[in-house]
C-alpha positions in Angstrom: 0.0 0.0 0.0 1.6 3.7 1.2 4.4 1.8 2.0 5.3 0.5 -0.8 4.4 3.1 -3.2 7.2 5.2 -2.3 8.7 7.9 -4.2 11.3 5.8 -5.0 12.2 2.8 -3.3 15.9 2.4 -1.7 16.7 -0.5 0.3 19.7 -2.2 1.9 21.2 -4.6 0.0 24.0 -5.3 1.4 27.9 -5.2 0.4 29.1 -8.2 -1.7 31.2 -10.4 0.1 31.7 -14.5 1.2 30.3 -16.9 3.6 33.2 -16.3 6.0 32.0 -15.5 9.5 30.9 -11.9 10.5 32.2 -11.3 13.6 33.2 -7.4 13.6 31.0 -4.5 12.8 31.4 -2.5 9.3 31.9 1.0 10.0 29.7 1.7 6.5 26.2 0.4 5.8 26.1 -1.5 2.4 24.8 0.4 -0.6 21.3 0.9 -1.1 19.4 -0.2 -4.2 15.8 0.9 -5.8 14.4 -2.1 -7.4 12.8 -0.6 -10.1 10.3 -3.9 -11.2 9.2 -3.7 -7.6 7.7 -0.2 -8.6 5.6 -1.2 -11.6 4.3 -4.7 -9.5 2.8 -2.1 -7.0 0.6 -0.7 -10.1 -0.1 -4.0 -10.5 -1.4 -4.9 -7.8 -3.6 -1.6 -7.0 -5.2 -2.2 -10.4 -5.9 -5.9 -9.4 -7.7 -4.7 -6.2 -9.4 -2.0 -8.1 -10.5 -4.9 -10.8 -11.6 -7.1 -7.5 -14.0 -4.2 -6.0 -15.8 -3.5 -9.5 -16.4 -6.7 -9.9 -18.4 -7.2 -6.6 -19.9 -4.0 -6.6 -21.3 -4.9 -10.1 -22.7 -8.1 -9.2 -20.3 -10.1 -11.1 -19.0 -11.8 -7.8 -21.9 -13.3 -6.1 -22.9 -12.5 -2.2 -25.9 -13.8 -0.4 -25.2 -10.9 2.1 -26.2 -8.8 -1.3 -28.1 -11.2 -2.7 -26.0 -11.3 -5.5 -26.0 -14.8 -7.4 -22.7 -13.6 -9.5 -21.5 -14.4 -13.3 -20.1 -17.9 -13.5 -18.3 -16.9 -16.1 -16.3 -13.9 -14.8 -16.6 -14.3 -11.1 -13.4 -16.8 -10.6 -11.3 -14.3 -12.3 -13.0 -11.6 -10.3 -12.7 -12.9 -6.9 -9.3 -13.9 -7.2 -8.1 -10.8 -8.4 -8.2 -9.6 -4.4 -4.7 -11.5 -4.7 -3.4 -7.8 -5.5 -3.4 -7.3 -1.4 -1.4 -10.4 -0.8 1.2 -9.0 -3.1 1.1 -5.8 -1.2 1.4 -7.7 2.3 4.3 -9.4 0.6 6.1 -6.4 -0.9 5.8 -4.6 2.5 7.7 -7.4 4.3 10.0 -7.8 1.6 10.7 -3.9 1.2 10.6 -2.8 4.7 12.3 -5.5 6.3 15.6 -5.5 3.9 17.3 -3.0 5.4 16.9 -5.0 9.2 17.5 -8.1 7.8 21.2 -7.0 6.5 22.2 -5.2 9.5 21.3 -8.4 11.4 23.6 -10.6 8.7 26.1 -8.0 8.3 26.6 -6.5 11.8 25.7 -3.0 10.7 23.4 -0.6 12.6 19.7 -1.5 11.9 17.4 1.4 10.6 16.8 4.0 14.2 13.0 3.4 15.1 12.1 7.0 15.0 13.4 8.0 11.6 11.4 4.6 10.4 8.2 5.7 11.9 8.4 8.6 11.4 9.0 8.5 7.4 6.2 5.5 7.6 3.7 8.1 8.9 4.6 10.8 6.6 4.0 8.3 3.6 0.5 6.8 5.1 -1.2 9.4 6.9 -1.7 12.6 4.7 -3.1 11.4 2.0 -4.8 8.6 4.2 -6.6 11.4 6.0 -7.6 13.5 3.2 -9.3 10.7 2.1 -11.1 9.6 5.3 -12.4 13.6 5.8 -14.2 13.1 2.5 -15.6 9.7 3.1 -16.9 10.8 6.5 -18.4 13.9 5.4 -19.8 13.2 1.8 -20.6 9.0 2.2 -20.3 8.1 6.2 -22.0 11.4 7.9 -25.5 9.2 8.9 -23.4 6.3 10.8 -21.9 9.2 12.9 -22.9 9.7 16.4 -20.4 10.9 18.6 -16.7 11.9 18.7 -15.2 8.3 18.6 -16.6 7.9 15.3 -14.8 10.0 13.9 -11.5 9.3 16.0 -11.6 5.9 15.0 -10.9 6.0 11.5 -8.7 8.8 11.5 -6.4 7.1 13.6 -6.6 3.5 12.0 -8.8 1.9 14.5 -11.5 0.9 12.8 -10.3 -2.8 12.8 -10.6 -3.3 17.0 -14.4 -3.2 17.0 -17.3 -5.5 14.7 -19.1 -3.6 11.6 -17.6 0.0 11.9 -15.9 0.1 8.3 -16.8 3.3 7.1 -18.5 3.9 3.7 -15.8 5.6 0.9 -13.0 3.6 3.0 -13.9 0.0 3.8 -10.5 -0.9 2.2 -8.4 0.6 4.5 -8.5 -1.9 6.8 -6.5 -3.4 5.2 -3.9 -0.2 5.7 -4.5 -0.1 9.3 -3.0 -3.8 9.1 0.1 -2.4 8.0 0.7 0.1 10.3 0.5 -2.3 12.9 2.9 -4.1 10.8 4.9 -1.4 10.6 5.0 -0.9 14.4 6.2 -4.3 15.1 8.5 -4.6 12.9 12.2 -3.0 14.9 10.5 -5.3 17.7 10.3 -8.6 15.6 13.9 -7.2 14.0 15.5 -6.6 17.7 14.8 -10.2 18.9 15.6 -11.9 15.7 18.8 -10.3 14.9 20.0 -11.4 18.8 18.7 -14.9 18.4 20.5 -15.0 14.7 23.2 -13.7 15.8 24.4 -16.4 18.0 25.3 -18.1 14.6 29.1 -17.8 13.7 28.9 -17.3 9.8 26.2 -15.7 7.7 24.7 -18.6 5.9 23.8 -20.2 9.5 22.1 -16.5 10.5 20.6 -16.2 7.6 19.1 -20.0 8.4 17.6 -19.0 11.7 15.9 -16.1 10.3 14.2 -18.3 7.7 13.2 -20.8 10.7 11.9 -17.7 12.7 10.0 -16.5 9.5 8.4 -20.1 8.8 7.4 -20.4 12.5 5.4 -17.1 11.9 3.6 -17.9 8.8 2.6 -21.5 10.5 1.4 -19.3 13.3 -0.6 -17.0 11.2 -2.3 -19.7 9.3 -3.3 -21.5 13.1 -5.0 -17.9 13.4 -6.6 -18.1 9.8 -8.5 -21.1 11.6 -9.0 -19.5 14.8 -11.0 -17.0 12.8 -12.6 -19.3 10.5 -14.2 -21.6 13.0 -18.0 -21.4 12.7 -18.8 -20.0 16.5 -16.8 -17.3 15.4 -19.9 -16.0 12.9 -19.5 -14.3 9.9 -16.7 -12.0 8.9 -15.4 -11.4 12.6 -13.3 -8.1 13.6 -10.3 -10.3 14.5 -10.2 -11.4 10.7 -8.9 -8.0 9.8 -6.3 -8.0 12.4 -2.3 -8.3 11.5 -2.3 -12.2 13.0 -4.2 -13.1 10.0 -2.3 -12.2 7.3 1.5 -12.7 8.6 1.7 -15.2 6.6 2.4 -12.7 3.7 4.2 -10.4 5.1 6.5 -13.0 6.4 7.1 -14.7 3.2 8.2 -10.9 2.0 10.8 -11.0 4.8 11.5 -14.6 3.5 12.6 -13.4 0.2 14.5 -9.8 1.8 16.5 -12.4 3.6 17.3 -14.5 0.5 17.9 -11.6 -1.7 20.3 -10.2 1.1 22.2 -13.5 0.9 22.5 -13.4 -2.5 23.9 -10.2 -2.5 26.5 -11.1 0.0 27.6 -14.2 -2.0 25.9 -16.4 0.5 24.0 -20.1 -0.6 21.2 -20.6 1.2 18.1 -21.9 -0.8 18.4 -22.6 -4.3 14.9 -22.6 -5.9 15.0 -18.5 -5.1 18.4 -18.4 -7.1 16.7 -20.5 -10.1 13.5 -18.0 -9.9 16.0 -15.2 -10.2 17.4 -16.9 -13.5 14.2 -17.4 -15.0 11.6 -14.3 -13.9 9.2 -15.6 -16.9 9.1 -19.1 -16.0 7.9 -17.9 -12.2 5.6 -15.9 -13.6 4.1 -18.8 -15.9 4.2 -20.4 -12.4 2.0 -17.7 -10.9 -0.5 -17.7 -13.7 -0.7 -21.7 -13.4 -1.8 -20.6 -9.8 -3.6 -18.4 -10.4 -5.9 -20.2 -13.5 -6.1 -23.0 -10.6 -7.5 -21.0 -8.3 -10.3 -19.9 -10.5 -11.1 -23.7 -11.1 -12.7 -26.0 -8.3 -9.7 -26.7 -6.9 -9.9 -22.9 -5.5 -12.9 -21.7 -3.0 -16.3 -20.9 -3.9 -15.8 -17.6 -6.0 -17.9 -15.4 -4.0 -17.0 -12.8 -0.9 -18.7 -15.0 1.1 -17.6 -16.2 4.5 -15.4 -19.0 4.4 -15.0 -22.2 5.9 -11.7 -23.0 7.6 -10.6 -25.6 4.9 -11.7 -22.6 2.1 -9.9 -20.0 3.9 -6.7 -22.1 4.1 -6.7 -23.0 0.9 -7.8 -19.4 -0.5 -4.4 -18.5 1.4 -1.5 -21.0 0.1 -2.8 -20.2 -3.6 -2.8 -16.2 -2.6 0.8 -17.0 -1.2 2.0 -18.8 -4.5 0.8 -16.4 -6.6 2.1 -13.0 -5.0 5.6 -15.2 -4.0 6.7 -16.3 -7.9 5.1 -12.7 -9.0 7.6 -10.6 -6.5 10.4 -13.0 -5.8 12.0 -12.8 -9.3 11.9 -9.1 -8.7 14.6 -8.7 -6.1 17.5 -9.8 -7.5 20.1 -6.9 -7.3 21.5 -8.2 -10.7 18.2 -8.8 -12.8 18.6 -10.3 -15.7 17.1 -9.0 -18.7 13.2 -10.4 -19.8 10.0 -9.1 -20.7 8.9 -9.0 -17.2 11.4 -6.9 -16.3 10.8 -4.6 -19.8 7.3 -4.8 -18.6 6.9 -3.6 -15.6 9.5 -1.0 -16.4 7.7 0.4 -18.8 6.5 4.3 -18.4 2.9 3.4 -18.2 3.5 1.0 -15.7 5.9 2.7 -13.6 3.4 5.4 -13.7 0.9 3.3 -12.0 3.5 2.0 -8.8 4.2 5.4 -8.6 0.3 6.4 -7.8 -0.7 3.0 -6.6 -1.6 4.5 -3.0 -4.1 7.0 -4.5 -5.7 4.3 -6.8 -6.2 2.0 -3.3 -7.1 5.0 -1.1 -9.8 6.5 -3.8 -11.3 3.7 -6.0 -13.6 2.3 -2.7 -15.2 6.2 -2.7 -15.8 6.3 -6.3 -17.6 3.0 -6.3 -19.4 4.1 -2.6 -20.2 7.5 -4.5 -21.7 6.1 -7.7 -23.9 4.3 -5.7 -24.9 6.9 -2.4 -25.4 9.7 -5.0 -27.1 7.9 -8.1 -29.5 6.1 -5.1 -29.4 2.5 -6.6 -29.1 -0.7 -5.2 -25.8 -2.3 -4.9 -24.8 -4.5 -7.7 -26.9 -3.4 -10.5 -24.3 -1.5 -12.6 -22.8 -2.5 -16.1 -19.7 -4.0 -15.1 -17.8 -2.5 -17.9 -19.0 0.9 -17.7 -18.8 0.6 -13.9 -14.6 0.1 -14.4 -14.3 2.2 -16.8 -15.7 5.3 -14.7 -13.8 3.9 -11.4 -11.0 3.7 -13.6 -10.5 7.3 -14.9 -12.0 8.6 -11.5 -9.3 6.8 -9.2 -6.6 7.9 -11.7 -7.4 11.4 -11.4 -7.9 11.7 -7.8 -4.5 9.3 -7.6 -2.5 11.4 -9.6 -3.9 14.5 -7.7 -3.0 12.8 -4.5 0.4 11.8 -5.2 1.3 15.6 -7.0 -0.5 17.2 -4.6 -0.5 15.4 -0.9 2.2 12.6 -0.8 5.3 13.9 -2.6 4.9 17.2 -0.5 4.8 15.1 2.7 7.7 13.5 1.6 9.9 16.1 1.5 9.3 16.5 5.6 11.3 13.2 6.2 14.5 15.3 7.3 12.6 16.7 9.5 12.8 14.3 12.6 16.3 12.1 11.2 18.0 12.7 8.2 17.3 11.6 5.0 20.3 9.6 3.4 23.0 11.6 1.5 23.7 9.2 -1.1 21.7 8.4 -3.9 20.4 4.8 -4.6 22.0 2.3 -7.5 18.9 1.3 -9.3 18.7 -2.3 -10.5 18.0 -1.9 -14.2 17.1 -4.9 -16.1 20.8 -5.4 -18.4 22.4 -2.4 -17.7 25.2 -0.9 -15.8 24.4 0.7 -12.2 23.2 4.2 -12.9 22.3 7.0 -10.1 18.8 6.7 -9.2 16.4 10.0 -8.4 17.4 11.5 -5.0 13.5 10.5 -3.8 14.7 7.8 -0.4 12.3 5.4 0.9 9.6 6.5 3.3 
């Protein structure tokens, strides 16, 4: 989400070197890199999600809550186009965590905490806010009655209590996930990097991160059942909590950790050195994934509740698809491909760029078309329907980025110092080249 749709993204990559042990501290952190594919997935996956809404708000994806019976035809694609926000999840652990994990494999200093939140809330909030002032004063103002209703939202609450989503902004639950994410995150790095640590040589710390990281994701998906079970009712508020979805952003740490390693010369798994090889075999991969989940051996393809087996499985195919689509995108050395042409691509790098607005705004167009042309839910043209979300969340995107999050950006030196030197991007066949001065938020 906000996160990742930075103005440029710089992370720690760490300094090439061997497996030898790392016992002494480097006096210099490791060059930073701006992995320029990573930018045009994030358009991707906006675009997904946006794709995803229409098609439920148009009645292509069926809902008894709606009483929508859904479009055979279109509603597998549909539905499983919300895979977008598991490649977000991913791409925040994978993003976010880099520069932690190679201080912890390195013996560098780790990012300071206030710096990090602070450049986090200056890349979520403003826009964020703009966003919820509209929704609760042109689409929510009926369901307000008091103070904390309006509180709530603006600080990312709205998760902690049942059926209080408001209207224009329903998605950003899903944001107030990651900023709890975001919070944990030099806690989770902190006890890690001691335990890993302990290790003599890098491969063996690198190791113990990856058992840490599978312990989480076998602890989140014990949660996914938690929430599932049927005494739990429909759609619970503890579904929308981080617990549920660490699964993704710990397979994102997964691959930080591996692309760290194979930075630093390291061996440590071997499939994620193959998938850097060949970036269009794993995204044949993820489309094989993804045309299975749109078959019967994915869930029902409605936003129904699901059952704990549906919800599990709904998960591991969500995982494989947003793990081949990102993992061959983190390679400091990419090879050259058509993914890599693709998604580098001025349209598309356009789109990462204002991926954040197209998530914050595409909820309140759809909200809008429907408070303000007084219809019932799910009657629209589909195609029409996108095409008008489309355009709209565009605009107000590309106003938002111009206009609200680039200016925020620029207050990072504000509390911290921004880094001096500039980032090497990684540039599908080409030499290193000095990136824009823009440093991760």
């Amino acid at each position: 989400m906000g996160e990742e749709n930075d103005l440029g993204r710089r992370e720690y990559t760490g300094k090439p070197g061997d497996t030898a042990p790392v016992g002494h501290a480097q006096s210099a952190g490791p060059p930073r890199r701006f992995f320029r594919s990573v930018e045009g997935m994030r358009g991707i996956a906006a675009l997904m999600i946006l794709l995803y809404h229409v098609g439920v708000y148009s009645g292509q994806v069926g809902s008894s809550m709606w009483n929508q019976s859904g479009n055979t035809l279109g509603a597998a694609v549909l539905a499983n186009a919300e895979a977008g926000l598991p490649i977000f999840f991913l791409l925040s652990g994978m993003l976010l965590y880099r520069p932690f994990v190679t201080a912890t494999l390195t013996d560098t200093a780790p990012p300071a905490p206030r710096p990090y939140l602070w450049r986090r809330a200056l890349r979520i909030l403003p826009a964020f806010w703009v966003l919820a002032v509209a929704s609760l004063l042109l689409l929510a103002r009926p369901t307000l009655h008091g103070v904390w209703d309006v509180v709530r939202p603006l600080l990312l609450l709205h998760i902690y209590q049942q059926d209080v989503l408001p209207a224009g902004m329903g998605q950003t639950w899903s944001l107030a996930v990651e900023v709890s994410f975001y919070a944990l995150l030099p806690l989770f790095s902190f006890a890690c990097t001691r335990w890993a640590r302990r290790a003599g040589d890098t491969a063996a710390r690198a190791r113990r991160v990856l058992w840490v990281l599978l312990t989480v994701a076998v602890l989140s998906a014990g949660w996914t059942v938690l929430s599932h079970l049927p005494r739990m009712g429909d759609y619970p508020f503890i579904y929308l909590w981080l617990p549920e979805y660490l699964t993704y952003f710990a397979a994102g740490m997964a691959v930080a950790t591996l692309s760290v390693c194979l930075q630093l010369g390291v061996r440590v798994w071997e499939p994620y050195r193959w998938l850097m090889a060949h970036p269009g075999t794993s995204w044949l991969l993820a489309a094989a994934a993804f045309v299975c989940a749109c078959t019967p051996l994915g869930t029902p393809h409605t936003i129904d509740y699901p059952s704990v087996p549906q919800a599990l499985l709904t998960k591991l195919w969500f995982l494989l698809i947003s793990a081949l689509l990102v993992a061959p995108l983190t390679a400091t050395a990419a090879p050259r491909s058509p993914v890599h042409t693709f998604l580098g691509s001025r349209p598309v790098q356009f789109c990462g760029r204002i991926s954040y607005g197209v998530f914050l705004w595409h909820l309140f167009v759809l909200d809008g078309y429907y408070a303000w042309n007084h219809t019932p839910q799910g009657t629209a043209d589909f195609v029409p329907l996108l095409g008008l979300v489309l355009v709209a969340s565009l605009a107000a995107a590309t106003f938002s980025f111009y206009a609200v999050e680039r200016p925020a950006m620029r207050l990072r030196p504000r509390l911290g110092r921004a880094p001096v030197t500039r980032s090497t991007p990684v540039v599908p066949g080409t030499a290193p080249a000095a990136a824009p001065a823009n440093e991760p938020g």
